[in-house]
N, C-alpha and C positions, 0 to 999 in steps of 0.2 A: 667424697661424702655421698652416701646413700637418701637417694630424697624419698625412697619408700619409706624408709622411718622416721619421716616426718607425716604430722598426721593430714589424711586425704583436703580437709578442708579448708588448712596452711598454703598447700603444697598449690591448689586450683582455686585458691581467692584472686581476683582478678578485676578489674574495675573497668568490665566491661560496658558497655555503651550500647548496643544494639539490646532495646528491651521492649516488650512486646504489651500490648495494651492491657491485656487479660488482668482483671485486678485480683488482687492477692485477697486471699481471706482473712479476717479478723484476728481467726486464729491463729493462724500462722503468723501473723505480725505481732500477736501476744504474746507468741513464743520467742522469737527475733528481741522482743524488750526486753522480757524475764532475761533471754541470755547475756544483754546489754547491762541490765543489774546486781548481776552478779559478781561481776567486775572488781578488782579489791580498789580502797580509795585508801586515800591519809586519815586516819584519825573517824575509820568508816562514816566519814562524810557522804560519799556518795552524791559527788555537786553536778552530777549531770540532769538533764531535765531533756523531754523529747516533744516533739506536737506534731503528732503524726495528721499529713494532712491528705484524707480521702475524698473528701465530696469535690464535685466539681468547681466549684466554688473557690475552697481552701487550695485545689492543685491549681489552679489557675492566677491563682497570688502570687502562688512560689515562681511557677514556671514567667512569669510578666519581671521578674527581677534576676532572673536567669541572664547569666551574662552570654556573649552570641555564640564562644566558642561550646558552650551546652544545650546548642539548639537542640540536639540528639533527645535530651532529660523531657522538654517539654509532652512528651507524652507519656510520661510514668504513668502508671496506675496509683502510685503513691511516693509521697516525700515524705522523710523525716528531716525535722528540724533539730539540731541536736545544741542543745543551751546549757550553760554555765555563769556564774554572776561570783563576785569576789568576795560575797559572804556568805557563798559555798565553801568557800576553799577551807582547808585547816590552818592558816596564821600559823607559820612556824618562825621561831623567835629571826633565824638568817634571815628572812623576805623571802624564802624559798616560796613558791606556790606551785599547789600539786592539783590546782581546781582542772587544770588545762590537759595535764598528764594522767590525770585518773578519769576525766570523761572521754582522754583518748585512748583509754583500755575498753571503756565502756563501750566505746564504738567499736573496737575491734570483738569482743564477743559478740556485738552485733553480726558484724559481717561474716565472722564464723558463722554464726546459725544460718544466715540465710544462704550460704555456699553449701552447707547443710540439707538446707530444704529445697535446693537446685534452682535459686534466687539469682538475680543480678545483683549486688547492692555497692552503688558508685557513690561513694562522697567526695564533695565539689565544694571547692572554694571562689568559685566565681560566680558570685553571684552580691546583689547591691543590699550591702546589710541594712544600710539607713530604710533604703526601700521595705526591704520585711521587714524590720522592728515595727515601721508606721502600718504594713497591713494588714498585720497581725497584733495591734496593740504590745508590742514588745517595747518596756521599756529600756532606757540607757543604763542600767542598774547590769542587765541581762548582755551578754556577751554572744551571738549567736557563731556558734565555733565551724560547723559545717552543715550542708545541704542533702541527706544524704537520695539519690534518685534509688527507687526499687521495684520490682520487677521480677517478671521472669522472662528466657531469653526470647529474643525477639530475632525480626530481622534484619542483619548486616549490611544489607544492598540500600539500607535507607540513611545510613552514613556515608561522610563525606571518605573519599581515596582514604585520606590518610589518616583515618578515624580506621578504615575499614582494615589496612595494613595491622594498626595496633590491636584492632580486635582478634587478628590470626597470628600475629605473630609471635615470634619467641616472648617469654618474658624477661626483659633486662634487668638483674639485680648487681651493684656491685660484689666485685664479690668481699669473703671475708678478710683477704688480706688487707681490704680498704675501708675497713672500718672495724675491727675490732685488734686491741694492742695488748700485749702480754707482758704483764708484769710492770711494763714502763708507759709513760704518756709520751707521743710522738706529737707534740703541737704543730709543727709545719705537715707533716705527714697526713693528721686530720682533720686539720681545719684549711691547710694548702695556705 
């Protein structure tokens, strides 16, 4: 497979770590949401919700419930918080919910745009939810699905070895033999 025709900001998304203090403009983070909204949902619910946090203040929350292995994130210039709650979702009659899988589309035009605009943009699940829901008045209602840190690049010598190894090296994706099945469903195959 040819990864040139795959498009440039697919192909160099990358959830890189080394991100540089310089804060991002308004604008540019306006544009990063717009592309985060655009996103298709079930039933164009649209259940994602963000609380983009700049002031010193609001990054200083996020970064205080940051779990150790993202010591790296605590200097962003910005975090988004990215939220979902289950009377977002579209109730479909199986129990299926799509509130989780459509604000996880959302985030990925996120991250496209800002690969776009020559961003870092790393989402993080390590981080203490109980903790933000209370710092940021987030209720129990409200599901906070990830953390995401953003930036622009920064420098790598301020990560740990093997932080700095993943920032340079190849990118490991299985490949498609291992995870996509034709025509039949292989259950031990992929779920092992």
């Amino acid at each position: 497979m040819n990864d040139e025709t795959i498009l440039r900001e697919i192909r160099e998304r990358r959830a890189y770590r080394a991100l540089s203090p310089r804060p991002v403009p308004r604008e540019v983070l306006e544009r990063l949401l717009h592309a985060a909204t655009l996103a298709p949902s079930c039933m164009n619910k649209q259940p994602w919700r963000f609380l983009v946090a700049l002031s010193e203040e609001a990054r200083g929350k996020v970064a205080a419930h940051l779990s150790p292995g993202n010591y790296w994130a605590k200097e962003a210039p910005a975090y988004i918080l990215v939220v979902t709650a289950p009377e977002l979702d579209c109730r479909l009659d199986d129990r299926r919910e799509y509130a989780l899988f459509d604000t996880g589309m959302a985030v990925m035009g996120l991250l496209l745009q800002a690969t776009h605009e020559g961003l870092y943009a790393h989402p993080m699940a390590g981080f203490d939810s109980p903790g933000l829901r209370k710092a940021f008045g987030i209720s129990e209602r409200a599901v906070p699905v990830t953390v995401i840190a953003l930036g622009y690049p920064g420098d790598a010598s301020t990560l740990n070895e093997k932080h700095r190894e993943l920032e340079t090296g190849p990118r490991v994706r299985r490949p498609l033999s291992e995870v996509v099945f034709w025509d039949t469903w292989d259950e031990a195959a992929a779920l092992g």
